[in-house]
N, C-alpha and C positions, 0 to 999 in steps of 0.2 A: 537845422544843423545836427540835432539827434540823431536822425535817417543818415547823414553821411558817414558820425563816428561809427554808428552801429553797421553800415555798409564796411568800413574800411575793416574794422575788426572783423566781423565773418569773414570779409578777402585772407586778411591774414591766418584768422584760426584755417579756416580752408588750404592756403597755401602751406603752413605750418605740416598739419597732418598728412600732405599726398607720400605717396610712395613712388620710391626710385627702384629699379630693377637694371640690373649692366650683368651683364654677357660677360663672364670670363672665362680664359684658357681651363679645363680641367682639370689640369696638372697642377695650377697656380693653388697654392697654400694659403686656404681660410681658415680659422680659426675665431667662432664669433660665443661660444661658451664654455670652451675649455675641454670640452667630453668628447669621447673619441668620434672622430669625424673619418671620411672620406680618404684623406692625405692619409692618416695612421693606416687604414687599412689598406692601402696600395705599396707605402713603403715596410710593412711588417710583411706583407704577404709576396712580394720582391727580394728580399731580405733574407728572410728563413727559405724559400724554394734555391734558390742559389748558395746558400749554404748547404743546405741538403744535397742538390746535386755538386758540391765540390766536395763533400765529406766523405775519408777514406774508405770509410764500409761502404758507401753507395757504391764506389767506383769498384769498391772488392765486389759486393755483391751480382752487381751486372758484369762485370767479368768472367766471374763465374756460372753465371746465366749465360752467358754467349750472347746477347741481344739484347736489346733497350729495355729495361724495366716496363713492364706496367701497370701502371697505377691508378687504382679509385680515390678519389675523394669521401670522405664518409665524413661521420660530424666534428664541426668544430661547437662546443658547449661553450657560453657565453653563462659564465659564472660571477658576473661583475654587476652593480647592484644597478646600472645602466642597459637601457634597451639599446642593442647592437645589435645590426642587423648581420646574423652569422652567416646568412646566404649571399650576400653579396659578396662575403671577405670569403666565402667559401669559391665563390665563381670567380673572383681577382685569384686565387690561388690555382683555378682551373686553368683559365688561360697562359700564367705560367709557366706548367708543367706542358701544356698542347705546343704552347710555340716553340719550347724547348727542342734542341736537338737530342738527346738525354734517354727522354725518357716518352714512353706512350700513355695514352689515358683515354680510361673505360668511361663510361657513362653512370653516374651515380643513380640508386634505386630509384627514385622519384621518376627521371627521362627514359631511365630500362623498362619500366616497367611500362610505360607508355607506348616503346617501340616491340614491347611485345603482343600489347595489344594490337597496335596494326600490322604486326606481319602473321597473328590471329586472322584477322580482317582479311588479309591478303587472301588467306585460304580458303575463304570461301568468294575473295571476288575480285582478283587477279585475274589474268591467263598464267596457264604454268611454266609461259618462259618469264614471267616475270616476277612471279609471285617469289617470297623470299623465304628459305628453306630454316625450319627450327635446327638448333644444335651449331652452330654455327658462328656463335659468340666468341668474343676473344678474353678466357677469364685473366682479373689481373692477377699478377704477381704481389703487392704491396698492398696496403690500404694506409691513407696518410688519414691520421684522429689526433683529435687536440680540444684542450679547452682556451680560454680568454678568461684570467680575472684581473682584479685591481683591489689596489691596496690604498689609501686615503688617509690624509694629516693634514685636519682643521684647526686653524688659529687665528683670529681676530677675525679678519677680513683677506686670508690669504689660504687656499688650498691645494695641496699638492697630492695629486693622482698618480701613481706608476699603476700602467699598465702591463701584464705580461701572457703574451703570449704564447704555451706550447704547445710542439710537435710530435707527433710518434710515428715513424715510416715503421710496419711493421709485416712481416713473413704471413702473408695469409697461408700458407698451407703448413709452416711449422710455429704460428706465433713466435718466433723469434724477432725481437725489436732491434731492426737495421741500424734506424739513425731515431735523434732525441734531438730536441733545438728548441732553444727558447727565446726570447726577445722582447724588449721591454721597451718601453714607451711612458716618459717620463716628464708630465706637465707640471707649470706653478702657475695658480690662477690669481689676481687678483683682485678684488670686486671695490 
């Protein structure tokens, strides 16, 4: 009779412990500790790029340009006492700006720097109709920088996070700052 209670128990601790795993939509909004996730960094980085492009100095400025702005990406600094991954919310803000009708967009140093080593490469192992010619780049006009912090209020067993993100579109050949945007993102956790 031992052998079976202690059979029936290990079934249960066993079934107790297994893990479930279910497939959801991407889109679809989880939130399983309160820190910034996935969702915040799709809707802050949808948010602020469409403001940016409907804000009246964007539109003065490319007016004035005659043609679509072009824009790099350069750093977003994650100043918040939380590990955020800034390259992802950096590449949710790339795509963005690329689908956009708006605006064009250059290759950050990291990928530039890659595509000059192979059109390096090229030149010694190409043929020369295909090989791809230096000088030839399209520099941008803009460089969008920013940081990400947050601010925090603990009590008892209840904590509230605002996080805020901002923006600086900014004139790379005259430093002059286009557009400013910020946005904030405002949790209450409770444990």
């Amino acid at each position: 009779m031992l052998k079976v209670y202690s059979f029936i128990a290990v079934f249960f601790l066993l079934i107790s412990c297994s893990r479930s795993v279910t497939r959801v939509d991407p889109s679809e909004q989880i939130d399983l500790s309160g820190r910034w996730n996935d969702t915040d960094s799709r809707m802050v980085a949808d948010k602020m790029i469409y403001d940016l492009f409907d804000a009246a100095s964007f539109k003065n400025y490319a007016k004035q340009l005659g043609r679509k702005p072009v824009i790099i990406v350069g750093s977003i600094r994650n100043k918040t006492s939380e590990h955020i991954d800034a390259d992802n919310y950096v590449k949710k803000i790339e795509m963005v700006v690329l689908n956009s009708a708006v605006a064009e967009l250059v290759e950050s140093d990291e990928f530039r720097d890659k595509l000059r080593v192979e059109r390096t490469d090229q030149q010694a192992f190409a043929s020369p109709e295909t090989a791809k010619q230096f000088g030839k780049e399209t520099g941008a006009d803009l460089m969008l920088l920013g940081e990400m912090t947050s601010e925090t209020d603990t009590y008892n067993k209840k904590r509230v996070v605002n996080y805020i993100t901002t923006l600086f579109l900014t004139d790379i050949e005259t430093n002059k700052r286009i557009w400013y945007g910020q946005q904030e993102i405002k949790k209450l956790v409770k444990n």
